[in-house]
MARNUTOR-389314 format. One line per field, with one value per residue: x, y, z of N, C-alpha, C in turn; residue number from 1. Coordinates in pm, whole numbers, plus 50000, padded with zeros to 5 digits. Example, Ala and Ser with C-alpha at 12.3 -4.5 7.8 and 13.67 -1.06 7.14 Angstrom:
// residues 2
n.c1 <- c(51319;51285)
n.c2 <- c(49431;49775)
n.c3 <- c(50780;50708)
ca.c1 <- c(51230;51367)
ca.c2 <- c(49550;49894)
ca.c3 <- c(50780;50714)
c.c1 <- c(51320;51290)
c.c2 <- c(49670;50003)
c.c3 <- c(50780;50787)
resi <- c(1;2)
//
This chain:
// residues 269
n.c1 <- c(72256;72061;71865;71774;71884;71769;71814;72029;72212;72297;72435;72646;72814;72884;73059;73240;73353;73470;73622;73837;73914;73797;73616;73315;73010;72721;72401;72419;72497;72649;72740;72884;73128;73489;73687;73953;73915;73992;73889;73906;73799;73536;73236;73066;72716;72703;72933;73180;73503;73611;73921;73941;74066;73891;73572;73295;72955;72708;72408;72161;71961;71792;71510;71614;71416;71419;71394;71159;70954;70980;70897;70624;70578;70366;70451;70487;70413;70659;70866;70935;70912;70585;70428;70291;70191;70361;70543;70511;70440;70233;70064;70117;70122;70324;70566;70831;70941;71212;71406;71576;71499;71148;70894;70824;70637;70604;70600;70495;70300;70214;70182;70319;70739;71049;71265;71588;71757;72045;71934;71662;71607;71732;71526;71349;71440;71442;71142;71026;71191;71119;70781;70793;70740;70443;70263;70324;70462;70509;70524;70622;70649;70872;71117;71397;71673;72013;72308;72638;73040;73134;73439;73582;73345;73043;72742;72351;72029;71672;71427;71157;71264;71280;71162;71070;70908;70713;70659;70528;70256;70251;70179;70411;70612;70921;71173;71492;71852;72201;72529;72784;72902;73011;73095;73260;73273;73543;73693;73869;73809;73599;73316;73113;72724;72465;72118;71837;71490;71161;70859;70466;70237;69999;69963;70193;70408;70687;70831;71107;71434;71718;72115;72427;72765;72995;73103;72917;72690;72560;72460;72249;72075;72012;71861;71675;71494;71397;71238;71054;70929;70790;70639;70648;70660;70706;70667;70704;71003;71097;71082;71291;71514;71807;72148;72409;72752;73072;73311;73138;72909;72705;72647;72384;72186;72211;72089;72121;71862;71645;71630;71594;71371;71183;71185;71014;70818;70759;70664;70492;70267)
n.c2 <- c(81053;81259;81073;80967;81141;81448;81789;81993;81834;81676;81881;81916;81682;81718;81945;81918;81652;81865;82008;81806;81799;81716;81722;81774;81786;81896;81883;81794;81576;81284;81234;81076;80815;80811;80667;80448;80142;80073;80329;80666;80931;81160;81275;81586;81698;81957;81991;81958;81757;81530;81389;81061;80728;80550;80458;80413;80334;80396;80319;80200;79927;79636;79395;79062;78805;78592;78316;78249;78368;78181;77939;78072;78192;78528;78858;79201;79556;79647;79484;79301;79016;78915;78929;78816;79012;78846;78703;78503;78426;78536;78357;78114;77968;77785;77863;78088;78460;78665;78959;79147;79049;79036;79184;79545;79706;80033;80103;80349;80438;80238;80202;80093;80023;80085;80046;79912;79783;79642;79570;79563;79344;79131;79113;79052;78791;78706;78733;78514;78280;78216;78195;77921;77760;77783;78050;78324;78571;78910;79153;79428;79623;79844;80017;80163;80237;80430;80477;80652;80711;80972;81141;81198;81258;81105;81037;81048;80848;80772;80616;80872;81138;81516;81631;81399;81332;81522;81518;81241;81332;81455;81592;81792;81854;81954;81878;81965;81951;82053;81953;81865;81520;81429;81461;81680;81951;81979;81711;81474;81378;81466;81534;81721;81704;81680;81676;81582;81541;81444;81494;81387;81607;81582;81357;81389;81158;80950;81032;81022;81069;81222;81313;81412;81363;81192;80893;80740;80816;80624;80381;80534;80630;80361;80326;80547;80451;80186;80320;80401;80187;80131;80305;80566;80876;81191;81287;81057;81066;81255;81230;81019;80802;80797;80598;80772;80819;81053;81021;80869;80962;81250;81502;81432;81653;81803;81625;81476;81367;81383;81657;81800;81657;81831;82065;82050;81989;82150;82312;82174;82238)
n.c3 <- c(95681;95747;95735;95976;96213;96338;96199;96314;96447;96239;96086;96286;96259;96019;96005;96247;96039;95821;95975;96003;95737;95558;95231;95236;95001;94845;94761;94476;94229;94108;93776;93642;93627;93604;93390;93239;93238;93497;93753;93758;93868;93912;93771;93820;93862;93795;93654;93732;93820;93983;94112;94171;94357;94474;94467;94635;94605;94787;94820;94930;95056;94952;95040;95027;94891;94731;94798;94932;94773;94568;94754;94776;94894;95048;94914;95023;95056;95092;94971;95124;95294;95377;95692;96018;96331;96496;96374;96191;95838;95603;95477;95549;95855;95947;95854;95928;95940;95959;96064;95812;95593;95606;95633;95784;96083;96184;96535;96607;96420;96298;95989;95706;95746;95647;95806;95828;96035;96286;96579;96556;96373;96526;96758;96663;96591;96825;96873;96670;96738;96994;96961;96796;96933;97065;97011;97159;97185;97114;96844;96898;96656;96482;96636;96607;96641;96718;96652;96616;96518;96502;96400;96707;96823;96961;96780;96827;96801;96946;96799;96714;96584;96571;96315;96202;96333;96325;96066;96037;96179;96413;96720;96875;97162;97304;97492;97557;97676;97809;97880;98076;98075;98327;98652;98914;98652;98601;98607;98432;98110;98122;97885;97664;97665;97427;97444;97355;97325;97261;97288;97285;97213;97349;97584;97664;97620;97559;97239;97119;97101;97057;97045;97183;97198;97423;97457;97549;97477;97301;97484;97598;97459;97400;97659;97600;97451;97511;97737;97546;97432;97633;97677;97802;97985;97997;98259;98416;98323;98491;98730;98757;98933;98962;98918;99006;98945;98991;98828;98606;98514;98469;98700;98951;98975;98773;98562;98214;98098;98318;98340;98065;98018;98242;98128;97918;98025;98150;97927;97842;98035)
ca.c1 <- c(72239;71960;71744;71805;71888;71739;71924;72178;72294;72361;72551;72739;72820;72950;73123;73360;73464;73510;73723;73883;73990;73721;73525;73121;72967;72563;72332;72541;72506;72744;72664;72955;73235;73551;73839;73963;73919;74026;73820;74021;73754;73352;73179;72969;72591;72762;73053;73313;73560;73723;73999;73924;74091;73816;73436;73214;72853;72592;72246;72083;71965;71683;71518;71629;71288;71450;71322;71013;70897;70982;70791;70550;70467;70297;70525;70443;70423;70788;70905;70990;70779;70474;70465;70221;70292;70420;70650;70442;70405;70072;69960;70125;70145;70441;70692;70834;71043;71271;71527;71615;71375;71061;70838;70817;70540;70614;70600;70425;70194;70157;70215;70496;70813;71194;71410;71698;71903;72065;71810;71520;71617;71740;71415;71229;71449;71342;71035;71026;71235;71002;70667;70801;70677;70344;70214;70339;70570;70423;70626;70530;70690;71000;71136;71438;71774;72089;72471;72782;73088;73211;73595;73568;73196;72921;72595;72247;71905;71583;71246;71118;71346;71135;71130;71017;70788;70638;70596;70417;70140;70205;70179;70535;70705;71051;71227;71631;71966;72344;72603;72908;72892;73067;73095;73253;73350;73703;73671;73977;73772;73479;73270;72963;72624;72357;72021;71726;71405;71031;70768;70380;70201;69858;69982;70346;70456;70823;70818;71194;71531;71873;72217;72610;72869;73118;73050;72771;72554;72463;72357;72166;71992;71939;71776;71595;71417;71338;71148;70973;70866;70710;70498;70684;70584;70786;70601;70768;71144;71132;71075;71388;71639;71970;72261;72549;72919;73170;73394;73063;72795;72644;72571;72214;72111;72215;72121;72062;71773;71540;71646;71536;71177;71176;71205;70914;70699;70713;70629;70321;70174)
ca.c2 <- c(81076;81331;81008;80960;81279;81578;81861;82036;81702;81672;81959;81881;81628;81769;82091;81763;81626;81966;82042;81709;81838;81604;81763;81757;81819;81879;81921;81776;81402;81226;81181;80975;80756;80835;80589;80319;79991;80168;80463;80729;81010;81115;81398;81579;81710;82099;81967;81961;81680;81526;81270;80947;80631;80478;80519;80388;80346;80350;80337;80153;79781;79560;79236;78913;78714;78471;78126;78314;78388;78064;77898;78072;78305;78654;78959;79322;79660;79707;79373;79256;78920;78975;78859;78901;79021;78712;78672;78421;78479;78548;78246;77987;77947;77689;77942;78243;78524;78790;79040;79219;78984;79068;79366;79584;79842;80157;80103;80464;80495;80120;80195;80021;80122;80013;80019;79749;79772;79482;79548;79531;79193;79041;79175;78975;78624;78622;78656;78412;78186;78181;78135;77772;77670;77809;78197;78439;78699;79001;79253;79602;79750;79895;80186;80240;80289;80465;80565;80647;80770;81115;81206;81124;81246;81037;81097;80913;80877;80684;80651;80986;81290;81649;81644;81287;81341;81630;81450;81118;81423;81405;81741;81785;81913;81939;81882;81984;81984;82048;81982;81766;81346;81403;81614;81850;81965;81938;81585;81419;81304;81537;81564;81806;81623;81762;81589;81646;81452;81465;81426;81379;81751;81559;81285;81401;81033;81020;80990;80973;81120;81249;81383;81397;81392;81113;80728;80694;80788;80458;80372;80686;80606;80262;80381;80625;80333;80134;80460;80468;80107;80109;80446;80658;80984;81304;81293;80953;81078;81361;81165;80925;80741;80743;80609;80855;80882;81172;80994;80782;81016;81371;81505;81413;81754;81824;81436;81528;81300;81460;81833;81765;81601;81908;82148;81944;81948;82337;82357;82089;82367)
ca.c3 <- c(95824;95804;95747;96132;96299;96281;96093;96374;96462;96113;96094;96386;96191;95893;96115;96286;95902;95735;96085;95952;95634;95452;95188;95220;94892;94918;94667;94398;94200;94062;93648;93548;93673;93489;93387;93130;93312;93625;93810;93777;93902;93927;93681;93909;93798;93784;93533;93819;93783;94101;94123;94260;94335;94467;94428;94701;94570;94886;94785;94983;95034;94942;95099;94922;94907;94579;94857;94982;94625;94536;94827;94747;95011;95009;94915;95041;94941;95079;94872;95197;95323;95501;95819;96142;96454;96600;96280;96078;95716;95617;95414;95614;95942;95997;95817;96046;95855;96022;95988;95695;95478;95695;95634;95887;96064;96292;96603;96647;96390;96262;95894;95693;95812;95594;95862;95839;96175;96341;96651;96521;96337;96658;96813;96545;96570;96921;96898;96599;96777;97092;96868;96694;97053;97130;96985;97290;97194;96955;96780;96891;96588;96441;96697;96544;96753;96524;96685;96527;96554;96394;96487;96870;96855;96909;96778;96806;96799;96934;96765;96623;96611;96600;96200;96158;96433;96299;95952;96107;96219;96567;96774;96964;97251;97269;97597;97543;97794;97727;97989;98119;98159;98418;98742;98858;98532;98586;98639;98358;98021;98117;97757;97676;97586;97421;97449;97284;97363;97158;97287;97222;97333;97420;97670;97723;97585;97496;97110;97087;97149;96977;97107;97055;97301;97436;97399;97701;97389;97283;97618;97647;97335;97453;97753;97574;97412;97631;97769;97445;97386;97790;97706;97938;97973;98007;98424;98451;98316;98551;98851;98736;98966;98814;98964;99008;98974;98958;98698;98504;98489;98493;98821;98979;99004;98615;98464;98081;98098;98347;98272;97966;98045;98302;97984;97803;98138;98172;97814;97845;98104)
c.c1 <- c(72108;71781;71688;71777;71845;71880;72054;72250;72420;72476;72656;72833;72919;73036;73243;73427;73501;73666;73888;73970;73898;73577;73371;73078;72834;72508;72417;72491;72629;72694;72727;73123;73346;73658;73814;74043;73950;74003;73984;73944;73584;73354;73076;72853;72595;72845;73213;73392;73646;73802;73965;74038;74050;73657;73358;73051;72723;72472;72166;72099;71809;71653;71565;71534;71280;71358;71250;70927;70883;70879;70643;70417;70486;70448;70452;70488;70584;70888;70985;70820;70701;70440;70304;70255;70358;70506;70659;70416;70317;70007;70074;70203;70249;70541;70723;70969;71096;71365;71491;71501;71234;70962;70797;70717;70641;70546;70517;70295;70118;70150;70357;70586;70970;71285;71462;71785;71905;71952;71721;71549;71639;71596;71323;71306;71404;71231;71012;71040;71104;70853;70707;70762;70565;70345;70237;70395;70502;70509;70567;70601;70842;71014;71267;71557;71870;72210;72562;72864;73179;73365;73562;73424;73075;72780;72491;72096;71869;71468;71267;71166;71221;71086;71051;70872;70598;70502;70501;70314;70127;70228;70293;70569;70876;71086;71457;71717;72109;72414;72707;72847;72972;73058;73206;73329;73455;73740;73778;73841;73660;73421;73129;72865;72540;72260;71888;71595;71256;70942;70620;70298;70066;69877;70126;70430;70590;70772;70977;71300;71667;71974;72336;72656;72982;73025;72982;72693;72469;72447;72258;72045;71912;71845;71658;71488;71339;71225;71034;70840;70742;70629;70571;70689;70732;70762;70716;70923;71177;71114;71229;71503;71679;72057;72400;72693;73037;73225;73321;72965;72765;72596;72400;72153;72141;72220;72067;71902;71623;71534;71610;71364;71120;71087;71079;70832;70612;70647;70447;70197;70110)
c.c2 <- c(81149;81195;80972;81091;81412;81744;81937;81917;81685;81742;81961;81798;81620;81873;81948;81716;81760;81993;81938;81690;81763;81719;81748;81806;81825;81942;81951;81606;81404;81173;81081;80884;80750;80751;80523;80182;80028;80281;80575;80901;81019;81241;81454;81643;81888;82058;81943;81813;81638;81360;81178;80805;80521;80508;80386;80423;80304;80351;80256;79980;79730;79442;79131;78841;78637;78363;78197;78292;78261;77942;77893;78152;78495;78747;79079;79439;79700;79611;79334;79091;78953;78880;78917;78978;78904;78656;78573;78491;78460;78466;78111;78007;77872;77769;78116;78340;78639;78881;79097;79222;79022;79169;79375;79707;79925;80110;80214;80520;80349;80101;80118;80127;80021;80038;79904;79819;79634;79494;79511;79354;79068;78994;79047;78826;78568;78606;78495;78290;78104;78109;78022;77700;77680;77985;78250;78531;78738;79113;79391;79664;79792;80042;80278;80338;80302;80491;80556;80784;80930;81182;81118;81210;81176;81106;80958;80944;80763;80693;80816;81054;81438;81643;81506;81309;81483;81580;81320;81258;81384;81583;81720;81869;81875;81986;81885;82019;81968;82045;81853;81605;81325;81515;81551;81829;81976;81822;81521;81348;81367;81574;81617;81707;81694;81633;81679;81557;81555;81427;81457;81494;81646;81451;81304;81271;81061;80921;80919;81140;81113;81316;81341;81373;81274;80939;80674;80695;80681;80403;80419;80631;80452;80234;80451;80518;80239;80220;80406;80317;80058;80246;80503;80746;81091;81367;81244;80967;81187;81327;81030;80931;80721;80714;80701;80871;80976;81141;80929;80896;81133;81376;81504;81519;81795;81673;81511;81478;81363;81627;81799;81741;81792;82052;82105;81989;82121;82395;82294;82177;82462)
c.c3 <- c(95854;95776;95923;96251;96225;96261;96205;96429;96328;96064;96192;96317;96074;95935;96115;96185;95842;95845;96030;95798;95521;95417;95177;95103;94890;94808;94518;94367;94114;93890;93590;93626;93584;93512;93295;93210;93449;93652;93832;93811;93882;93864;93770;93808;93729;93640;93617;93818;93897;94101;94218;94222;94351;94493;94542;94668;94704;94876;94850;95042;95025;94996;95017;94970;94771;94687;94858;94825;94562;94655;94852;94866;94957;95017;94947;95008;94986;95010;94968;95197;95404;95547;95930;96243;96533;96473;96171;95997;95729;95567;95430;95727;96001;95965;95921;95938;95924;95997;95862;95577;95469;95688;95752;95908;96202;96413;96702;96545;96325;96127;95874;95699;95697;95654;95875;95949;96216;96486;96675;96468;96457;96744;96769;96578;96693;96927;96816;96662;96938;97035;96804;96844;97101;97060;97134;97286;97050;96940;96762;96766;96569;96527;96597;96632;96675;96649;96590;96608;96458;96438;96645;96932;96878;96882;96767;96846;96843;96880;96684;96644;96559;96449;96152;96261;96375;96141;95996;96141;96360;96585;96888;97063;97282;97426;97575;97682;97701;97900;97969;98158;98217;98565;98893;98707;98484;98591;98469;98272;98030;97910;97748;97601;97581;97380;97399;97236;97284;97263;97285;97312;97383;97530;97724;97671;97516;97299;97064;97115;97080;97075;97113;97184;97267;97396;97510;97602;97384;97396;97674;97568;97376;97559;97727;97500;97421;97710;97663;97445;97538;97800;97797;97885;98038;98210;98465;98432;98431;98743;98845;98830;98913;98937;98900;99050;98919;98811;98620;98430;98469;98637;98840;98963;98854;98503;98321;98061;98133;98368;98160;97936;98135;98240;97944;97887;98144;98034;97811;97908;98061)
resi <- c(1;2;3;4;5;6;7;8;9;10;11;12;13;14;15;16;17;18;19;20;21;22;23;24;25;26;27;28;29;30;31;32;33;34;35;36;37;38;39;40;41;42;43;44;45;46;47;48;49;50;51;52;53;54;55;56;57;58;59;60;61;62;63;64;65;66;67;68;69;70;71;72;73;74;75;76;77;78;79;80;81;82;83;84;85;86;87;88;89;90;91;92;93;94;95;96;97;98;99;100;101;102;103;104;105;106;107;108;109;110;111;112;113;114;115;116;117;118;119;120;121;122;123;124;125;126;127;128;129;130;131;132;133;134;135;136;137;138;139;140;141;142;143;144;145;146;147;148;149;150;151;152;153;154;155;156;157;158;159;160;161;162;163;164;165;166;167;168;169;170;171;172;173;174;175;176;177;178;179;180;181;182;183;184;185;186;187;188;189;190;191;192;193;194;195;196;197;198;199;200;201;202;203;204;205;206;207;208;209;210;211;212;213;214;215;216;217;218;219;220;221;222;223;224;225;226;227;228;229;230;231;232;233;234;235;236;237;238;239;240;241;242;243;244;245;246;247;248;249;250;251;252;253;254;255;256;257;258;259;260;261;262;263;264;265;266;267;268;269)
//
């Protein structure tokens, strides 16, 4: 998770399963898988010994480029296929490659980037799909949109959270809000959201945006995105029409959105 969200998220995170009765273990590998023909526990890197009945191995994932390779097109340094912006491989023009397979750049700094989300891949078959008719659609880039759910928490991110942001070498401002998605706060299903928006100190530009609450998140996030990939500026969120309702939303005068930019604006000063 902390490849995503930055670290009190994280712990939010981990707070919600421990609450849960589910052990977190951290800074700790796994050296050995123990059983005869059947897992019957994991050796950890300490010597600690915990019963298992089943062993979930997540490590990752890689592109499959077996046809590509075989076709005989270019591989890149992420051993994904390399592609243009318009989703043509690079040493032939009639072939288009997307998704998963695809190498991908950042969207913010234009280096290669290995995010696999279903988004971005979609992102990519349209354009693809559009270009087998004429070159017109170009692929600004991998942003990089994440939710999930933790107990009846959601959490989520868009684009660059403050630690990724910091690492890319960008210079940040941090625009933050906490409050009710709903109002008044007695309002039946009322849930606290905390928001927590990046963005770039020399133009105000939103870089990107994290925050927990109820299941508006991933809308939030999707919004916040949309923001990102149209250059909008921490000016431009703080001037934002929102539609408002008692039982949908946060009240107008407390939207997480532009309290937030607000925060950022007074800081930009």
């Amino acid at each position: 998770m902390q490849l995503a969200l930055d670290e009190e998220f994280c712990q939010e995170a981990e707070d919600i399963l421990r609450e849960r009765k589910i052990n977190v273990l951290t800074n700790k590998k796994v050296e050995a898988i123990i059983g005869n023909h059947k897992v019957s526990g994991v050796r950890l890197s300490d010597g600690e010994e915990l019963k298992a009945d089943l062993v979930i191995i997540g490590v990752g994932a890689v592109p499959n480029v077996e046809l590509a390779e075989r076709a005989g097109l270019k591989i890149g340094l992420t051993k994904a296929i390399s592609v243009d912006r318009h989703m043509r491989t690079i040493n032939d023009n009639n072939i288009f490659a997307c998704g998963d397979c695809a190498e991908k750049t950042s969207f913010f700094s234009g280096r290669l980037s290995r995010l696999m989300l279903a988004s971005i891949a979609t992102a990519e078959a349209r354009i693809s799909g559009a270009n087998l008719y004429g070159t017109c659609y170009s692929n600004p880039g991998a942003i990089g949109v994440f939710c999930t759910k933790v107990g009846e928490r959601a959490l989520g991110c868009a684009g660059l959270g403050e630690t990724t942001a910091k690492r890319e070498g960008f210079n940040v401002i941090l625009g933050q809000a906490v409050g009710l998605d709903k109002h008044p706060g007695s309002m039946p299903g009322a849930v606290s959201t905390k928001l927590k928006l990046v963005f770039c100190k020399e133009k105000g530009l939103l870089l990107g945006g994290s925050a927990s609450g109820g299941t508006s998140i991933g809308e939030l996030m999707n919004v916040i995105a949309a923001g990102i990939q149209s250059s909008i500026t921490a000016y431009d969120i703080s001037l934002f029409q929102m539609g408002t309702h008692p039982a949908l939303t946060a009240s107008p005068i407390a939207y997480h959105l532009v309290n937030a930019a607000e925060e950022a604006i007074a800081a930009l000063k």
